[in-house]
Phi, psi and omega in degrees: 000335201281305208292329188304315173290343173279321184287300171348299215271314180313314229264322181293311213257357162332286219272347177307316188287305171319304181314281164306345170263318163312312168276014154092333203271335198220119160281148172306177207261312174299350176234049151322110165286157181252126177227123194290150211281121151282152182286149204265351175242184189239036196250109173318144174276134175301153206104322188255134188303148162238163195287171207239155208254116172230155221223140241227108133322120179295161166256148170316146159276120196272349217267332216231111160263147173265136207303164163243150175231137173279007167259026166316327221222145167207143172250120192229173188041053198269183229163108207216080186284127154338301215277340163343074181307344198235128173270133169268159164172135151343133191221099177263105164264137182246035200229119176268053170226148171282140193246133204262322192205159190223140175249119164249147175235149194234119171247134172221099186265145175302175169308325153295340164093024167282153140323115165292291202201167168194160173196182163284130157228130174296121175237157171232139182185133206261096173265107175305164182255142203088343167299121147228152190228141191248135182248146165275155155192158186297156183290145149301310203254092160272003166274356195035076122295316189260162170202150179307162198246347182260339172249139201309133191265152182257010157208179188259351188256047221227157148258124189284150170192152192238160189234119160276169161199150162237128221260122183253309202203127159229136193265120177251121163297147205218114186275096187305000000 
């Protein structure tokens, strides 16, 4: 009875491996997860990024955003000579915030008031609050024909032209 139980149990401890594998419980020896060994010091490997140290700050309350208004900015003295590649003019901040940068679009009709032109323009300028400062910026009129109507023409065959302007977008520096 004992050979009987021997063979049995041999013939059983066989068939196990057959078994584990066909019923799904025990993976097979190739598809053996790999579990990587840790290092054993905490001393960077050469080569490796290592992380940056930060360093963590309130942030403004970003919650009270400040309004924008299109009477922020006045535009005063502008100023355009016929023979002139660059339009000049005044930028009055009216904000008791400082100002970085100004979008203005610019319309320029003849003395009758038809549309010449018109465009976007970025001025960069560092405007104090309460400040005005005076800024450039290239001419539309790159054939030089035109000139500002407040400024004087240098020859008689010159087109006279007036300048609007609308304040789109201004940028507030935010100081530490």
């Amino acid at each position: 009875m004992r050979k009987i139980m021997l063979i049995v149990g041999l013939a059983g401890l066989s068939m196990l491996p057959l078994w584990g594998q066909s019923s799904g419980i025990m993976p097979r020896k190739s598809a053996s997860v790999k579990i990587p060994a840790q290092r054993a010091t905490d001393s960077p490997i050469p080569g490796e990024a290592r992380p940056v140290a930060r360093e963590f700050e309130a942030l403004p309350d970003t919650t009270r955003a400040l309004p924008f208004s299109p009477t922020a900015v006045d535009m005063l003295a502008f100023d355009k000579r016929m023979s002139d590649t660059r339009e000049s003019f005044l930028l009055r901040n009216n904000t008791p915030y400082r100002l970085s940068r100004v979008v203005l679009k610019l319309i320029y009709r003849d003395p009758d008031g038809q549309m010449i032109d018109y465009r976007t323009q970025p001025v960069e300028c560092d405007l104090l609050p309460g400040a005005t400062r005076k800024c450039e910026i290239e001419s539309f009129d790159r054939s030089r024909n035109y000139y500002h109507v407040d400024s004087p023409p240098s020859r008689a065959s010159g087109r006279p032209f007036m300048v609007s302007y609308r304040v789109l977008r201004y940028d507030v520096v935010v100081e530490p």
